[in-house]
GUDREN-667846 format. One record per residue (C-alpha): z, x, y; residue in three letters. Coordinates in steps of 0.1 Angstrom, whole numbers, plus 5000, padded with zeros to 4 digits. Layout:
// GUDREN-667846
+------+------+-------+---------+
|   up | east | north | residuo |
+------+------+-------+---------+
|    Z |    X |     Y |     ALA |
...
+------+------+-------+---------+
// end
This chain:
// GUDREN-667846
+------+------+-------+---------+
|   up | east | north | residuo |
+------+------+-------+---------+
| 6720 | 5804 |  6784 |     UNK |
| 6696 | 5830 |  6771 |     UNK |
| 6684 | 5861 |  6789 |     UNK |
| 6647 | 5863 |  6799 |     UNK |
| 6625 | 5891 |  6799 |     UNK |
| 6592 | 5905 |  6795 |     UNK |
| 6580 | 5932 |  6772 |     UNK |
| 6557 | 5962 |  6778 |     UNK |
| 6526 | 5939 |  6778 |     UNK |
| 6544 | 5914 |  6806 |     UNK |
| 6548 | 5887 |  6778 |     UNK |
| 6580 | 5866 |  6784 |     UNK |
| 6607 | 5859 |  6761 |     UNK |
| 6641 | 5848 |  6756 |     UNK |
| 6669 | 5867 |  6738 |     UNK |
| 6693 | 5848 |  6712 |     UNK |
| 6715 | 5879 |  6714 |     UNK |
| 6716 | 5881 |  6752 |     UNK |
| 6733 | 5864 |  6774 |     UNK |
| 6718 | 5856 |  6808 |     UNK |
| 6734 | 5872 |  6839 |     UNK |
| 6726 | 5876 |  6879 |     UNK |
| 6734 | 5891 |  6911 |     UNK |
| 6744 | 5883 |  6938 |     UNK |
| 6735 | 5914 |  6963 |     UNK |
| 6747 | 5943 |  6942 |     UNK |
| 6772 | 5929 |  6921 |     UNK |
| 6767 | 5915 |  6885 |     UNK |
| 6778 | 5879 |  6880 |     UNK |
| 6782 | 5852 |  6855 |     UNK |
| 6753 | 5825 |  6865 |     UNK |
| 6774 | 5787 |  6870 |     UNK |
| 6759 | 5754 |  6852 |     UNK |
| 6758 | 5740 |  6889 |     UNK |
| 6737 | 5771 |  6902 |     UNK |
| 6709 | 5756 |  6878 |     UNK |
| 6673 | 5737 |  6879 |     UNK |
| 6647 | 5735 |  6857 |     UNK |
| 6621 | 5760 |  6869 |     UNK |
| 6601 | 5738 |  6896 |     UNK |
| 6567 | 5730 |  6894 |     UNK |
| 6548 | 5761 |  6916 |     UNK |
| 6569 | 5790 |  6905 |     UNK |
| 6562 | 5818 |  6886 |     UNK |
| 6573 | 5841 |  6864 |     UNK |
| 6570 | 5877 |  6869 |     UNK |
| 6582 | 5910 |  6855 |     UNK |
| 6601 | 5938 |  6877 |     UNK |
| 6582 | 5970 |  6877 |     UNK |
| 6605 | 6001 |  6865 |     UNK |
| 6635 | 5977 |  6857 |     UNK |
| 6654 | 5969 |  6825 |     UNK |
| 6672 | 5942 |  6824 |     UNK |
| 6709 | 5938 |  6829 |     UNK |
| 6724 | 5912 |  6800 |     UNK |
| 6759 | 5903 |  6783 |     UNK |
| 6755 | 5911 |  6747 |     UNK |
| 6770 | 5884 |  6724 |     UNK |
| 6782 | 5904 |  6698 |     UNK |
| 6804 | 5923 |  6718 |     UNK |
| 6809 | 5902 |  6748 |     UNK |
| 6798 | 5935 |  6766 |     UNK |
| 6776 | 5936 |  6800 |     UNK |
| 6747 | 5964 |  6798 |     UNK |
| 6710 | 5971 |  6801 |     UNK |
| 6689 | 5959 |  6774 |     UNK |
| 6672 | 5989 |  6754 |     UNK |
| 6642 | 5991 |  6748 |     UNK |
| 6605 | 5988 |  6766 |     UNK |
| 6617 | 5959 |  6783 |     UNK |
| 6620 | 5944 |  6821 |     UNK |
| 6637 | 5921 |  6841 |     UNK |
| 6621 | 5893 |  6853 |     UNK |
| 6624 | 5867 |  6879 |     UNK |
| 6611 | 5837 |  6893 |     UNK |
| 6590 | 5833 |  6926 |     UNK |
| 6601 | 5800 |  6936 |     UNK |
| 6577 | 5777 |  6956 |     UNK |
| 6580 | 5769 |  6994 |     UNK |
| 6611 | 5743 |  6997 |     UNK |
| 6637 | 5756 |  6971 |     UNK |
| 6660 | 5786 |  6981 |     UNK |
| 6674 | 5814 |  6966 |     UNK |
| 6708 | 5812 |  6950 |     UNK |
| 6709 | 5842 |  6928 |     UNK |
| 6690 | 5879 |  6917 |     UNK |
| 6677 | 5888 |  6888 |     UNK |
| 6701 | 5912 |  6871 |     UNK |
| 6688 | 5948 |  6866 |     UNK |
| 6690 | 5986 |  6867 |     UNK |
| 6660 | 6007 |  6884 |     UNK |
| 6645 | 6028 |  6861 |     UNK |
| 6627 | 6047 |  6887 |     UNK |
| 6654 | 6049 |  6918 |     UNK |
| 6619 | 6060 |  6936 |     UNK |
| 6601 | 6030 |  6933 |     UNK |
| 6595 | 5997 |  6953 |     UNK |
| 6599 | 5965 |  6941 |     UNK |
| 6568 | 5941 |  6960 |     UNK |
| 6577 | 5919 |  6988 |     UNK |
| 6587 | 5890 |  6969 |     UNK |
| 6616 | 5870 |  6968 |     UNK |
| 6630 | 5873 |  6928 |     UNK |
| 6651 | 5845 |  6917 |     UNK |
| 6673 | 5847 |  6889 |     UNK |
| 6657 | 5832 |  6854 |     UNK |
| 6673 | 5819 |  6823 |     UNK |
| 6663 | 5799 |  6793 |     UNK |
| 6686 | 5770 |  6779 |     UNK |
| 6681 | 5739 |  6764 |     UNK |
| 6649 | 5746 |  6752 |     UNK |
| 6632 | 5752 |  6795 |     UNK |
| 6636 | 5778 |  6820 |     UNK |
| 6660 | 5776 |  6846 |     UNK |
| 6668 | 5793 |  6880 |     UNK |
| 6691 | 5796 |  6902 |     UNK |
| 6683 | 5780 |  6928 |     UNK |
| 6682 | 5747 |  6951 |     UNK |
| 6660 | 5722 |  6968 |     UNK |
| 6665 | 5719 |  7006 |     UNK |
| 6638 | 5706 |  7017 |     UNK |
| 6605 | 5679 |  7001 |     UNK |
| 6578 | 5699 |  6991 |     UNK |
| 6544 | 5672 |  6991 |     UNK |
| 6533 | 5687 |  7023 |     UNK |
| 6535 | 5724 |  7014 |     UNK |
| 6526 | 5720 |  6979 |     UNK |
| 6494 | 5741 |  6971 |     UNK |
| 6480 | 5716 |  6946 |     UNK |
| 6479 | 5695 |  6977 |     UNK |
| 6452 | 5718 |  6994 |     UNK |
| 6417 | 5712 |  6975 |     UNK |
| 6403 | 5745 |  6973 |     UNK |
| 6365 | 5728 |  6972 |     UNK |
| 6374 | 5702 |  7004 |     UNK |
| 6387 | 5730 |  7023 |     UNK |
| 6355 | 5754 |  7015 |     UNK |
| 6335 | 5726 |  7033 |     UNK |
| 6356 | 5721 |  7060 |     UNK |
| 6358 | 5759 |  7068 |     UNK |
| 6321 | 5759 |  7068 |     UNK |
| 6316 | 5733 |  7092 |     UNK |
| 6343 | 5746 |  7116 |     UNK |
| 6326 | 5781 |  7119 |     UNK |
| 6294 | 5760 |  7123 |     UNK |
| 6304 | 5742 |  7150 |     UNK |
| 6325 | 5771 |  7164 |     UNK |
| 6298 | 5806 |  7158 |     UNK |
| 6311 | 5823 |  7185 |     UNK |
| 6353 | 5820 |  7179 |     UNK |
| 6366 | 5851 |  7164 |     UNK |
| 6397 | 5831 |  7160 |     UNK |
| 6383 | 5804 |  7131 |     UNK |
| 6368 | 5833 |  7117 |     UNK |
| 6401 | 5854 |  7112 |     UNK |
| 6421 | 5821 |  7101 |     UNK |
| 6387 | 5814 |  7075 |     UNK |
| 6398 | 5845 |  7059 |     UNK |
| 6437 | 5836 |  7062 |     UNK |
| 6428 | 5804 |  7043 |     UNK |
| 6403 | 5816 |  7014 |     UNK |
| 6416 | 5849 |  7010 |     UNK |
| 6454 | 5846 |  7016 |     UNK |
| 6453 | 5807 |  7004 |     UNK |
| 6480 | 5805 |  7032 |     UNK |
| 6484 | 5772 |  7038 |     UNK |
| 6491 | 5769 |  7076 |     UNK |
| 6457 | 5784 |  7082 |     UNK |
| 6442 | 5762 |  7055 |     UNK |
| 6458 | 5732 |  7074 |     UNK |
| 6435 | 5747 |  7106 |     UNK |
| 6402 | 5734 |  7088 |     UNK |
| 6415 | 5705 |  7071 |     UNK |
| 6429 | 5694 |  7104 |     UNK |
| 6462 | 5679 |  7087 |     UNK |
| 6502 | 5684 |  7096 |     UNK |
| 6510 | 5719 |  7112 |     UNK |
| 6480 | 5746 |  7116 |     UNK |
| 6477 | 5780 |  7131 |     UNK |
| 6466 | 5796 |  7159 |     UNK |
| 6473 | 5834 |  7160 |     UNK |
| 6470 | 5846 |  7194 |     UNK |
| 6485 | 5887 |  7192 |     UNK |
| 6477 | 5920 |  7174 |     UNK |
| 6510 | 5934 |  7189 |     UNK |
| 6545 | 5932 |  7180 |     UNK |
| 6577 | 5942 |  7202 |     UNK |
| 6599 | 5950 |  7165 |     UNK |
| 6594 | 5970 |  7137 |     UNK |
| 6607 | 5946 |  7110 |     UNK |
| 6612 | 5962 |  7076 |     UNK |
| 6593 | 5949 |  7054 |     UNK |
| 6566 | 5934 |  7076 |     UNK |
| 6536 | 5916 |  7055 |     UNK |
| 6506 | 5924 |  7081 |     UNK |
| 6516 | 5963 |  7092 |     UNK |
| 6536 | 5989 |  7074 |     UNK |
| 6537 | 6026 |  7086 |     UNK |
| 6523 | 6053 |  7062 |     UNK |
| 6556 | 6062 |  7047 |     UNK |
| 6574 | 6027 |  7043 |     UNK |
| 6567 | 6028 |  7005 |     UNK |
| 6551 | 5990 |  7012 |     UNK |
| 6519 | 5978 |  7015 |     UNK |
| 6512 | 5954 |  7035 |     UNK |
| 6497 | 5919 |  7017 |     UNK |
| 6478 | 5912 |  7048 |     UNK |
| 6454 | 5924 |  7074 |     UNK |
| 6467 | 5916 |  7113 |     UNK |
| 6449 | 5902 |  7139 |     UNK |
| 6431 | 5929 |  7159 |     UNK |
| 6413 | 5914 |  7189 |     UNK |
| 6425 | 5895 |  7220 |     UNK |
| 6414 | 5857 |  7218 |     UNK |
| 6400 | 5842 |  7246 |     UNK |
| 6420 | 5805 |  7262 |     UNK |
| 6384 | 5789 |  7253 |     UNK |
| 6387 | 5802 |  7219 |     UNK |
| 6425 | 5791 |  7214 |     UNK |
| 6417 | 5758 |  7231 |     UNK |
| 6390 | 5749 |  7208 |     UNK |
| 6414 | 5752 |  7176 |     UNK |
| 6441 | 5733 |  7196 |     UNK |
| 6425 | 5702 |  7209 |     UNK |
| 6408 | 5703 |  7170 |     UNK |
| 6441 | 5701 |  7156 |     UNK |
| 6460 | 5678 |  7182 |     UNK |
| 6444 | 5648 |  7168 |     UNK |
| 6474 | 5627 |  7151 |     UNK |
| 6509 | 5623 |  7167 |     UNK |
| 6527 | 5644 |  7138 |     UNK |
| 6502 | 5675 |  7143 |     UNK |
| 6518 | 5703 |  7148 |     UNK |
| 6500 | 5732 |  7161 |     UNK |
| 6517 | 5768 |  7161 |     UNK |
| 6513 | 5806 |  7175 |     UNK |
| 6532 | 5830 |  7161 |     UNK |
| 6517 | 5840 |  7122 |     UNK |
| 6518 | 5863 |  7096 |     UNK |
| 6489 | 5878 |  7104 |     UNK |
| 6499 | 5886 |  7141 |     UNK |
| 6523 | 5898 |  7159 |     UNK |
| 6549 | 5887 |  7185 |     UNK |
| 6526 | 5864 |  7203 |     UNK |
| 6550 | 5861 |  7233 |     UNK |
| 6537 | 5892 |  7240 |     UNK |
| 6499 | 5873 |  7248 |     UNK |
| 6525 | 5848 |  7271 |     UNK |
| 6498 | 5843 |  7300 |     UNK |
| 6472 | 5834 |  7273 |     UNK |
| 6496 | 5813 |  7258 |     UNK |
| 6505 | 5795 |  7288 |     UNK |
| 6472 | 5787 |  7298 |     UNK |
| 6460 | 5772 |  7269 |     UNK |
| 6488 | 5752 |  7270 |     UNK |
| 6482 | 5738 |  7301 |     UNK |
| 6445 | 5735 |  7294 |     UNK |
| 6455 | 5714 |  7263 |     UNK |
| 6482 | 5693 |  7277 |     UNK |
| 6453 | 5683 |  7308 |     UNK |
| 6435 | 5673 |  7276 |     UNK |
| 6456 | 5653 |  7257 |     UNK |
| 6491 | 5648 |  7252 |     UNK |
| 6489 | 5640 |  7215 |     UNK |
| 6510 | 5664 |  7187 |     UNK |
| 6533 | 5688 |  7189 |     UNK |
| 6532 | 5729 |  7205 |     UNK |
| 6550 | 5751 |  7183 |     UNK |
| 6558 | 5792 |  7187 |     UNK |
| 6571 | 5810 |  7162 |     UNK |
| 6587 | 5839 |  7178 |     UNK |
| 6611 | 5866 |  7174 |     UNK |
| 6626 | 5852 |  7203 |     UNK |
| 6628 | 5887 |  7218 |     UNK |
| 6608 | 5886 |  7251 |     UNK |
| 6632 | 5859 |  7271 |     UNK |
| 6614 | 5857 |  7303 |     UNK |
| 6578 | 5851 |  7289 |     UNK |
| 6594 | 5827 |  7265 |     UNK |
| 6608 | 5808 |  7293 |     UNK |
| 6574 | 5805 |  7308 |     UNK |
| 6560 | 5792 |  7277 |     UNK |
| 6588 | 5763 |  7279 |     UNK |
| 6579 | 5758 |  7311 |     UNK |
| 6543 | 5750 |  7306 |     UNK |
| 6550 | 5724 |  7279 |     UNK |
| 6560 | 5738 |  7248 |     UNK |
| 6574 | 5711 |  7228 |     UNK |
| 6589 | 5735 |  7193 |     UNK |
| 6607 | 5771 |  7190 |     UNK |
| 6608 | 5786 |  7159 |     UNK |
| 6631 | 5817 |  7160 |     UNK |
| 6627 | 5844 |  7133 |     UNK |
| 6657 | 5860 |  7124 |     UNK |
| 6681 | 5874 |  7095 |     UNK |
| 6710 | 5874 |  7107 |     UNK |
| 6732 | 5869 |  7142 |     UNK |
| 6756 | 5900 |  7134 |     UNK |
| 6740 | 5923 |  7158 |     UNK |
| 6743 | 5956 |  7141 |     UNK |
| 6722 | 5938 |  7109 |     UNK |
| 6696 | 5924 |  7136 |     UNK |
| 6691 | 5955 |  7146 |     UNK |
| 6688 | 5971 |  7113 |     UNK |
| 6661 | 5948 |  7097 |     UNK |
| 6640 | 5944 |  7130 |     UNK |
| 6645 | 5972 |  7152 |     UNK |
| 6637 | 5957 |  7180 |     UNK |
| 6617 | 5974 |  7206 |     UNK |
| 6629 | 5965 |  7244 |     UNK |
| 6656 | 5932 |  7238 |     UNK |
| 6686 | 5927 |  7220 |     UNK |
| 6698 | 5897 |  7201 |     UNK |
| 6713 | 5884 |  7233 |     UNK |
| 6678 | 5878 |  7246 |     UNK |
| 6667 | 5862 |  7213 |     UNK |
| 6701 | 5838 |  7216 |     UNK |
| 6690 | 5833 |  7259 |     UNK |
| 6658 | 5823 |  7244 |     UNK |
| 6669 | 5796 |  7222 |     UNK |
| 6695 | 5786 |  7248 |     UNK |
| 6671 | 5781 |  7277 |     UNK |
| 6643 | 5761 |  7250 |     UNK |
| 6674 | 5738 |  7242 |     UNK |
| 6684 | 5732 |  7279 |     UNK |
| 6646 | 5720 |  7287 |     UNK |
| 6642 | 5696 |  7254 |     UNK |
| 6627 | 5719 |  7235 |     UNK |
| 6632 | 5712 |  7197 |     UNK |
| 6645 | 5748 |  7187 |     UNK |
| 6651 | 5758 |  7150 |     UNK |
| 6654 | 5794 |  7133 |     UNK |
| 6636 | 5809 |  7103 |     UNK |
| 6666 | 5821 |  7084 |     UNK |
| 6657 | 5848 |  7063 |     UNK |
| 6683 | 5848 |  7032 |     UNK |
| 6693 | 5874 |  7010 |     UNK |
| 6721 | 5862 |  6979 |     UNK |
| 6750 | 5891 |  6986 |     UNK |
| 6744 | 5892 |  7027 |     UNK |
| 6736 | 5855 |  7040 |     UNK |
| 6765 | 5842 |  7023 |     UNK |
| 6790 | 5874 |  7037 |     UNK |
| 6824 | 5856 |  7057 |     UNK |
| 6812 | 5877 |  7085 |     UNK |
| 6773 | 5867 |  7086 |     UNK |
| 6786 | 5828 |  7083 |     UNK |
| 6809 | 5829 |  7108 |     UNK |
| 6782 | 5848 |  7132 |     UNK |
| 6757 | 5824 |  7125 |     UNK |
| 6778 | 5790 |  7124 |     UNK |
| 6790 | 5804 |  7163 |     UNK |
| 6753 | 5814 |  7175 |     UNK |
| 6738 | 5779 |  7159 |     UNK |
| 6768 | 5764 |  7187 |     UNK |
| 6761 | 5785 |  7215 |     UNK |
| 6724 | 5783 |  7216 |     UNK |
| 6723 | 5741 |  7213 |     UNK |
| 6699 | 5748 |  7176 |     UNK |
| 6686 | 5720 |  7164 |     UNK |
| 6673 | 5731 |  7126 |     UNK |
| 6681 | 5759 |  7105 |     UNK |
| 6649 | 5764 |  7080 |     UNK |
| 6664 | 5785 |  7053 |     UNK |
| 6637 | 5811 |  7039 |     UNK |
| 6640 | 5835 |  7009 |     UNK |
| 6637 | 5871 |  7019 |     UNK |
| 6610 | 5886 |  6999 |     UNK |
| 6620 | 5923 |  6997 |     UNK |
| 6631 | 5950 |  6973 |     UNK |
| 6672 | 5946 |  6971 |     UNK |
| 6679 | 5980 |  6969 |     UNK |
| 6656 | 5992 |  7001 |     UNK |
| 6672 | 5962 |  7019 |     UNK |
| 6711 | 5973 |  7007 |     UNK |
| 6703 | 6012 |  7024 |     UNK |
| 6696 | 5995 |  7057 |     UNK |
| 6728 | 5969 |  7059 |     UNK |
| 6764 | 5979 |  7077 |     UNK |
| 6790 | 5979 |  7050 |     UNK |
| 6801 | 5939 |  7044 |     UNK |
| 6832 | 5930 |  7058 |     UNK |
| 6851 | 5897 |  7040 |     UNK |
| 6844 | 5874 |  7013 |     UNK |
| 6809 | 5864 |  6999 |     UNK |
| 6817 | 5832 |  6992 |     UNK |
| 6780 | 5829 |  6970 |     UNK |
| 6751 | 5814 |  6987 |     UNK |
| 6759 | 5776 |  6967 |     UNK |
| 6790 | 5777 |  6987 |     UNK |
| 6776 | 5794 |  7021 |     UNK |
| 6748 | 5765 |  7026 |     UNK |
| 6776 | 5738 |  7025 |     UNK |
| 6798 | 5758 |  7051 |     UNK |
| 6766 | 5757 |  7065 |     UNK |
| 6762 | 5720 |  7064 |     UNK |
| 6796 | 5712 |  7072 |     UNK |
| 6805 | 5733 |  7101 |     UNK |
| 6772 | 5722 |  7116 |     UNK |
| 6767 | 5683 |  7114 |     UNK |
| 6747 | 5681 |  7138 |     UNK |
| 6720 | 5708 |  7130 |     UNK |
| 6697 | 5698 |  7101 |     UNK |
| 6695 | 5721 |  7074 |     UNK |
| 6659 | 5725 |  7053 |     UNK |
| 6630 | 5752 |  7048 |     UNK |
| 6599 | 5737 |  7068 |     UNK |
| 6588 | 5728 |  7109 |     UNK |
| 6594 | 5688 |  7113 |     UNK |
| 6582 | 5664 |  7142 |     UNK |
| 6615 | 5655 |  7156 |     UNK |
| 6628 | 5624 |  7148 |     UNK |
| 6657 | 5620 |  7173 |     UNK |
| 6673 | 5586 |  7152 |     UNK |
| 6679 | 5612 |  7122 |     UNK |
| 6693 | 5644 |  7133 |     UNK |
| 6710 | 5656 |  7104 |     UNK |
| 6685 | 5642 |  7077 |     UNK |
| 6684 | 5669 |  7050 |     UNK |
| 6680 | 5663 |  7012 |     UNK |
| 6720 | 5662 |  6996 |     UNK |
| 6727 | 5694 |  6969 |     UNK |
+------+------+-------+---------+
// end
């Protein structure tokens, strides 16, 4: 397998003379047949700003940086296939940040690019050729029509033609699971945060927060709009806000104002998970999904990436606990990282929390960060690293009964481990 990289213009090529390696954290690595798929439909290519690549040279069966005006490259993978390895590269610039994206490892054999990577979950429904760009336009028109006065719509519009996220885009087309942000403040201080960075976090943010309070009429409106077909899912908690558990009473009243409504769809909050008691209200109002952000269950790498502001990871696991007690269908965003996810201590925290807190789904998600601004915040590893290939099967088989996949799902309680097989 060839290396791939891009030359001062960012045009792509392959090198006979190279040989294609990865990394997995901060270690070099040979890249397995069976770590390989063709590059999927959706993902790009990209080059690495003030990188050179990192390459085993055939004629001397030697590892080292390609010379030259050259950079690494590496592929963003579409929503649904997850991370297995890096890109392999030395910083030029020490100084510099890499964007918030999540880099996959690229190679070129047999004639295609390749990545190393996996599917773990179908892709139709999050797929953005499935969102027409002209359909949605109209439907965003008439929604704001019909809605002049809700700042809401108006915030999502922009979410949707803007940002071409596709959970607000969902919102106007009325389809599968939409959004409805609900808080401009957050109780953590992630690291890498996509809608507020501080001054000197050497980020930019790629999008604007919320910065109002919604009204429960406003919220309501979006809600009983969405909650018209028994798989609808309809979900606070963003990018483009912040912990909305911290807006609980609004969120509990439109709940309730909803559910007197109609009892049609699903309730979902994506949450840190931090603020236990106003979550438990939330439950108790008729929340149906919990979707729990978090990296890691090793507290001292919680802490590190999200620096919480007023709860521990105990809440965040009391949280989960009390949703599964009451029927609530609880899963976590697992943000992954090839080199830390896959550590012997991070699986065995994990595989232990997923017991104790009755989850239902893990929803594995790439990390989009710069590696070595996320290696100067970690505790030293402790164990193995077992690869993140391996990790996902420990994953799989130390936790039968929790499905393992990258997106929300209505529950289906006559599958509970349905997840597509490696």
């Amino acid at each position: 397998m060839n290396l791939v990289y891009a030359n001062a213009n960012g045009t792509v090529y392959d090198h006979p003379q190279f040989g294609a390696l990865a990394r997995n954290g901060d270690v070099i690595t040979d890249i397995l047949e069976d770590e390989l798929i063709p590059l999927p439909a959706g993902a790009t290519l990209v080059s690495l700003p003030h990188t050179r690549p990192v390459a085993l040279d055939f004629a001397n069966d030697e590892w080292s940086a390609m010379p030259g005006d050259v950079s690494a490259v590496g592929a963003l993978l579409p929503q649904g296939y997850t991370r297995l390895l890096l890109p392999a590269y030395v910083k030029t610039n020490h100084t510099e940040r890499l964007p918030l994206f999540g880099y996959t490892a690229v190679v070129w054999k047999d004639g295609g690019f390749y990545v190393a990577a996996q599917q773990t979950d179908e892709t139709d429904r999050w797929n953005p050729d499935n969102c027409d760009r002209r359909e949605l336009a109209v439907q965003v028109g008439d929604l704001l029509a019909r809605y002049p006065d809700n700042r809401v719509y108006k915030h999502l519009s922009k979410c949707a033609l803007e940002y071409e996220c596709l959970t607000a885009s969902n919102t106007f087309l009325q389809r599968w699971e939409g959004a409805v942000p609900v808080s401009f403040t957050c109780n953590a201080g992630c690291y890498g945060c996509i809608s507020e960075q501080p001054d000197d976090s050497g980020f930019v943010a790629p999008q604007t927060r919320m910065n109002f309070k919604p009204t429960v009429e406003e919220l309501t409106q979006i809600m009983l709009e969405h909650l018209r077909h028994p798989d609808s899912i309809i979900s606070f908690g963003q990018g483009c806000e912040g912990e909305p558990s911290t807006q609980a009473q609004l969120i509990i009243e439109s709940i309730r104002a909803v559910r007197a409504q109609t009892d049609i769809g699903y309730i979902n909050i994506n949450t840190n998970g931090g603020l236990s008691d106003h979550l438990r209200a939330i439950v108790d109002a008729g929340l149906n999904l919990m979707r729990v952000s978090t990296i890691s269950a090793v507290e001292a790498h919680y802490n590190a990436y999200y620096k919480p502001r007023g709860y521990t990871l105990k809440n965040v696991e009391k949280s989960l606990t009390y949703a599964s007690q009451k029927g609530v269908f609880t899963s976590i965003n697992y943000l992954i990282f090839p080199g830390v996810t896959d550590r012997e201590e991070e699986l065995e925290a994990m595989i232990e929390f997923a017991r104790r807190s009755g989850l239902r789904r893990i929803q594995l998600r790439n990390l989009n960060i710069d590696p070595e601004g996320y290696y100067e915040l970690l505790p030293k590893p402790q164990g193995d690293i077992f690869g993140m290939k391996q990790a996902i099967e420990i994953l799989r088989a130390e936790l039968p009964d929790v499905q393992i996949g990258s997106f929300s799902v209505v529950p289906d309680p006559e599958s509970p481990t349905k997840h597509l097989q490696s």
